[in-house]
N, CA and C of each residue as an Amber inpcrd file, in Angstrom:
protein
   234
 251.5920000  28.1950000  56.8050000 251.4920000  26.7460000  56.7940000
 251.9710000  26.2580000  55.4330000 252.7900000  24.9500000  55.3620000
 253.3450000  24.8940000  53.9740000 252.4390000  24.1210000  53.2390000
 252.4720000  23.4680000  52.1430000 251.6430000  22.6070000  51.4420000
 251.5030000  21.2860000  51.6980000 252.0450000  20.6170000  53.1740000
 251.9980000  19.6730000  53.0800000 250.6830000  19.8650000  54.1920000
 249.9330000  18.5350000  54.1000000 248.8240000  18.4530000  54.7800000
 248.9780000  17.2670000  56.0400000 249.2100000  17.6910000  57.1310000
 249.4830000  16.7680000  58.4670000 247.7590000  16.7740000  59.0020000
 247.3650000  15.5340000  59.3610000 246.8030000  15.0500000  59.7050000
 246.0240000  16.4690000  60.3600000 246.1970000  16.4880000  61.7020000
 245.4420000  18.0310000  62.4050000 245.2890000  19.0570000  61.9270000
 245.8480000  19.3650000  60.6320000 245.9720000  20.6560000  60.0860000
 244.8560000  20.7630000  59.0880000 244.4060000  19.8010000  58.7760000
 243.5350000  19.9590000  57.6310000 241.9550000  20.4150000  58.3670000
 241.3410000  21.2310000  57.6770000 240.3220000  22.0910000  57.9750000
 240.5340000  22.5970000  59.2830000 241.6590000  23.3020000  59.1160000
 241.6760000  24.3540000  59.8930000 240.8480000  25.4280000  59.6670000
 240.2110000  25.9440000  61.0330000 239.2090000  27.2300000  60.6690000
 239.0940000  27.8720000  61.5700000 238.6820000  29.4260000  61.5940000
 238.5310000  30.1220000  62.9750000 237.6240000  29.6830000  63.6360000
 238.1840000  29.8050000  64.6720000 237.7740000  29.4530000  66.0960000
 237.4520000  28.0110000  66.6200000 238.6800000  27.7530000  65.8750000
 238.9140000  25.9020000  65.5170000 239.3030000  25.4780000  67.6140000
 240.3430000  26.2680000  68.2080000 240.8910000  25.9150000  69.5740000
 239.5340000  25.1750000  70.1740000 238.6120000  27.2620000  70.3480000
 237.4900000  26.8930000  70.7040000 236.7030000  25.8460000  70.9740000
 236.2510000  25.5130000  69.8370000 235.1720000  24.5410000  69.8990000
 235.8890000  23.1480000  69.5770000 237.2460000  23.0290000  69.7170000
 237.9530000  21.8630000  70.0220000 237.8660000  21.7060000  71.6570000
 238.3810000  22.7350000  72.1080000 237.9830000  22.8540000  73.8030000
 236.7760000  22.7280000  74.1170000 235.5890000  23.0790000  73.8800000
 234.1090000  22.9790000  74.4270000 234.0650000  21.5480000  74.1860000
 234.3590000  20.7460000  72.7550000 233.9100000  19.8310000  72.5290000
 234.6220000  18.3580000  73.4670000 236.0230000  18.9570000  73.7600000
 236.7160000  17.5360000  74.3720000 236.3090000  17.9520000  75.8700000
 236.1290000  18.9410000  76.2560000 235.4620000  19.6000000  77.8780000
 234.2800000  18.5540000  77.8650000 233.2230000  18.8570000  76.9370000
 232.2730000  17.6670000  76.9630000 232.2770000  16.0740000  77.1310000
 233.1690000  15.6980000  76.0530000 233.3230000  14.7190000  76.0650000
 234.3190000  14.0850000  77.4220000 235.0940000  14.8340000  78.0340000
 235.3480000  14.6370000  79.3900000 234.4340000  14.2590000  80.5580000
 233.4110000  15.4000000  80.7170000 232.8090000  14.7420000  81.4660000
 231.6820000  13.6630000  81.3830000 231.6410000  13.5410000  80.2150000
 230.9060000  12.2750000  79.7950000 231.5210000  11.0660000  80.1470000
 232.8180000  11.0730000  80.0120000 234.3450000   9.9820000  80.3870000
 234.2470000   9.6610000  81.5090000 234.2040000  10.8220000  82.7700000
 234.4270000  10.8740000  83.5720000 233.2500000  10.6290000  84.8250000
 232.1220000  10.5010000  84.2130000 230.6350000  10.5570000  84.6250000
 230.9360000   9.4100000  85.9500000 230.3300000   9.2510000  86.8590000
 230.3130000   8.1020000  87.7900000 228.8880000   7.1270000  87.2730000
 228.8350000   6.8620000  86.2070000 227.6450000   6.0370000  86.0140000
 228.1140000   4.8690000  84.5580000 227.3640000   4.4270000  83.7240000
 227.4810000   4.0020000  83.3100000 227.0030000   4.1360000  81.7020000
 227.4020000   5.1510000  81.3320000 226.6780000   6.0330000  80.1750000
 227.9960000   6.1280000  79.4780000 229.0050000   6.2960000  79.3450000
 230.4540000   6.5590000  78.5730000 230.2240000   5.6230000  77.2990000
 229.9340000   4.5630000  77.4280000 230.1640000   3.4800000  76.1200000
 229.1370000   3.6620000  75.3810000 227.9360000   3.3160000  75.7520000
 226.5110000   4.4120000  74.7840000 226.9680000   5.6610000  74.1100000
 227.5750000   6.7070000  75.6080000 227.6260000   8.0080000  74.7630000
 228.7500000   7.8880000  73.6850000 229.5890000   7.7320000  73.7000000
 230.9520000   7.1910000  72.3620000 230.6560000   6.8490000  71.0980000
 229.8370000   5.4700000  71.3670000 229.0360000   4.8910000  70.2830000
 228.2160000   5.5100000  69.4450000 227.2790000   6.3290000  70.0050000
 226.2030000   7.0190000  69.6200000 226.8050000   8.1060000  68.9120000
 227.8230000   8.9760000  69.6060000 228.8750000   9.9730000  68.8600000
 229.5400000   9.0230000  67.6320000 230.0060000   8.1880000  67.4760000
 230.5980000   7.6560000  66.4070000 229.3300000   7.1690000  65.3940000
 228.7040000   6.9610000  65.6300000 227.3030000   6.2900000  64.5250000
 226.6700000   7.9270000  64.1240000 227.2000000   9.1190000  64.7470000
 226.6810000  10.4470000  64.0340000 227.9240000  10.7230000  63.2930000
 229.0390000  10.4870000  63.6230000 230.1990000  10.9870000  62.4690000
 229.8970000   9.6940000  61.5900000 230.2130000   9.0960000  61.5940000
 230.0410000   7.5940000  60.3840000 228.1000000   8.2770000  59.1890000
 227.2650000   8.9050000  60.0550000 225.9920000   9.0930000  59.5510000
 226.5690000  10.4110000  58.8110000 226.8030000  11.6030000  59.1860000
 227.8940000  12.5820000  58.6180000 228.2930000  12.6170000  57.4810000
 229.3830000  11.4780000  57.1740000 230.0970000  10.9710000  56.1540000
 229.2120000  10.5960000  55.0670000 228.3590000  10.0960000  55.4810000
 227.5990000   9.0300000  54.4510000 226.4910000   9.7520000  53.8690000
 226.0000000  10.9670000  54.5010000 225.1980000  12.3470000  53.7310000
 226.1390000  13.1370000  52.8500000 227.3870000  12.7940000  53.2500000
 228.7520000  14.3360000  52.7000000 228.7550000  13.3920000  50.9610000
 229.0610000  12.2870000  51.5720000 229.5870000  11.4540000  50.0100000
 228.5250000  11.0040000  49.3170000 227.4270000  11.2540000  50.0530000
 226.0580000  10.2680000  49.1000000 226.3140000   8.6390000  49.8350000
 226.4620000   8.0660000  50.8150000 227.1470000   6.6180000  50.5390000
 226.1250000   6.2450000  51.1660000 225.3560000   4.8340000  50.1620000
 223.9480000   4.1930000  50.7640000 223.9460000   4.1190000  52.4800000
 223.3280000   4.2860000  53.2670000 223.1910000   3.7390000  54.5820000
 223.4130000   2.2640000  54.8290000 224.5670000   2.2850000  55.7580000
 224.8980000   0.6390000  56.3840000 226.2540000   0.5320000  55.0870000
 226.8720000   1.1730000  54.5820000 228.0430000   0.8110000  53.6350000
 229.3710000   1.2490000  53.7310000 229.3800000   2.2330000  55.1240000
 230.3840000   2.8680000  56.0100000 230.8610000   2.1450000  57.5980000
 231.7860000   2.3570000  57.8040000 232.3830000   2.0870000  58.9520000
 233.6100000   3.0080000  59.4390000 234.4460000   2.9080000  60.2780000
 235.2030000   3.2890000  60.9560000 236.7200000   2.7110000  61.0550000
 237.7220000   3.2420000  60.7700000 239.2840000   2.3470000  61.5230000
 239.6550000   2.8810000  61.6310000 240.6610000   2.7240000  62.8630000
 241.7430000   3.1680000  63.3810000 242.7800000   4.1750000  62.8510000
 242.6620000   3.3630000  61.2890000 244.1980000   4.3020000  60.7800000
 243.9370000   4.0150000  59.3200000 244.5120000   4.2690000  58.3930000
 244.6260000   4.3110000  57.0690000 245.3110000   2.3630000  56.7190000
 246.5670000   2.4430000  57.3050000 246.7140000   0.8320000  57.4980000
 246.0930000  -0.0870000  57.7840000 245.2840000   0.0990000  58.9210000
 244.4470000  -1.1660000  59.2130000 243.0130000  -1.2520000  58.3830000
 242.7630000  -0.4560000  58.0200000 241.4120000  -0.4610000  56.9490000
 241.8370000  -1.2730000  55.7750000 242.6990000  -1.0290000  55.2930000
 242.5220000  -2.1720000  54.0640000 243.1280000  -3.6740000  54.3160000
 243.8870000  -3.5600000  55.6730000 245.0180000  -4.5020000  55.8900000
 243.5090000  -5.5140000  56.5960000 242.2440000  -5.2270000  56.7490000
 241.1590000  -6.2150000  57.7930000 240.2270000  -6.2420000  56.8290000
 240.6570000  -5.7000000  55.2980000 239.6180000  -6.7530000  54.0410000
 240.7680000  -7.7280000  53.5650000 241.6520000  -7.6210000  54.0190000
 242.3540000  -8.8070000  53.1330000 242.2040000 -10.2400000  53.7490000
């Protein structure tokens, strides 16, 4: 792998496929559920990565959020 760092490549680790597969297998049938649980379950998954972050960096609780892309994060404080 060369030194440049593409987006997917970074923390690469064994048995990365794996538990990329178990994890989007899951999240499939959560997608796919015939009920009405998909938008809870998403949410709830995103408020544990956003909670994640904010133990990794120290960052007070409620001072994190989420975007899309590197562009639109600073381009929706201006």
């Amino acid at each position: 792998m060369s030194g440049y760092f593409l987006y997917h490549s970074i923390g690469t680790f064994p048995g990365k496929a794996e538990r990329m597969t178990a994890a989007l297998s899951e999240f499939s049938g959560v997608w796919s559920a015939e009920d009405d649980g998909q938008w809870p379950a998403a949410l709830a998954a995103r408020q544990r990565f956003v909670e994640a972050w904010g133990r990794l960096i120290d960052a007070p609780q409620g001072t994190l959020t989420t975007a899309e892309n590197v562009t639109s994060a600073p381009y929706s404080l201006i």
